[in-house]
N, C-alpha and C positions, 0 to 999 in steps of 0.2 A: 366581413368576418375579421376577428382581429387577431395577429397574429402572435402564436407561443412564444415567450425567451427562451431561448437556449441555456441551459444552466454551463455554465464554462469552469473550468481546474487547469491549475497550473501543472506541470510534468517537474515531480522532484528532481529528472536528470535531466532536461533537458532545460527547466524552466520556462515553455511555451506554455501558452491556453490554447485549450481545447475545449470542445463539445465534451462532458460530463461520460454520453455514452461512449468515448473515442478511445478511452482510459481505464486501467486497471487501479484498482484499489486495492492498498495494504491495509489491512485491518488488523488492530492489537483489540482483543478482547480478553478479559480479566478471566482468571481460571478461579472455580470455588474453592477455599479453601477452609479450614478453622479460623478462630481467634484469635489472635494474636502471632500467628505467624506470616512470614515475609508474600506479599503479595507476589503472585507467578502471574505472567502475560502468554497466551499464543498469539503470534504474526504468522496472519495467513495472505493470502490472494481470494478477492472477492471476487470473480469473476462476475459476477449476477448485480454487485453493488445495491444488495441490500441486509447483508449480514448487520449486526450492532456491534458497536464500539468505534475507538479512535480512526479514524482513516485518513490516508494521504493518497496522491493519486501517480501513478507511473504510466507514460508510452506503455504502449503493446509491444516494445524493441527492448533486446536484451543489453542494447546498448545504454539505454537509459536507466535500466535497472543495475545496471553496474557503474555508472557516473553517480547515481545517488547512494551507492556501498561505496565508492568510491571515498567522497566529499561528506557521508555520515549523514546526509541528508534527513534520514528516514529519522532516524535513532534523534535528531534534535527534535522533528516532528511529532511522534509517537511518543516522547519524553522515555524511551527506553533504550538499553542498549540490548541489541540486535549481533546472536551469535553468525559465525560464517555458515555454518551446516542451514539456516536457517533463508541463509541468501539462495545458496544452491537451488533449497528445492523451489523455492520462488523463480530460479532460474529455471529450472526443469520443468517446472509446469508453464509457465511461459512459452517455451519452447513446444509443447505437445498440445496446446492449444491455438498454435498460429494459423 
């Protein structure tokens, strides 16, 4: 029988690969809006890794999730910039799901 690839991602704060399932996903997905007005993003936490939109991938460590708010990692990835209130709760749910 012949064997699966492991689909592997880099850790925006740590910079290591990992196994795909080892890792949390940030997802920027586009809010609807009218015509002509300025395009809005929410960034969330996929826990599930199959939400739509942009993603980058973070440890399951709050450590790495603050090395890449750190170094702005996310915010070059995502092509947006990413308020603090926005880290937080990323860090909070991080936290209550360890």
């Amino acid at each position: 029988m012949q064997k699966r690839k492991i689909p592997m991602r880099k850790c925006m704060g740590c910079n290591e690969m990992f196994p795909k399932k080892e890792l949390v996903r940030v997802v920027k997905t586009r809010l609807p809006g009218e015509e002509g007005e300025e395009e809005k993003y929410e960034i969330s936490l996929d826990l599930t890794g199959k939400k739509s939109g942009r993603g980058a991938y973070v440890c399951r460590k709050t450590e790495c999730l603050k090395n890449a708010r750190k170094a702005k990692r996310l915010e070059r990835v995502l092509e947006c910039s990413i308020p603090g209130e926005v880290y937080d709760r990323m860090e909070r749910e991080m936290t209550e799901n360890e």
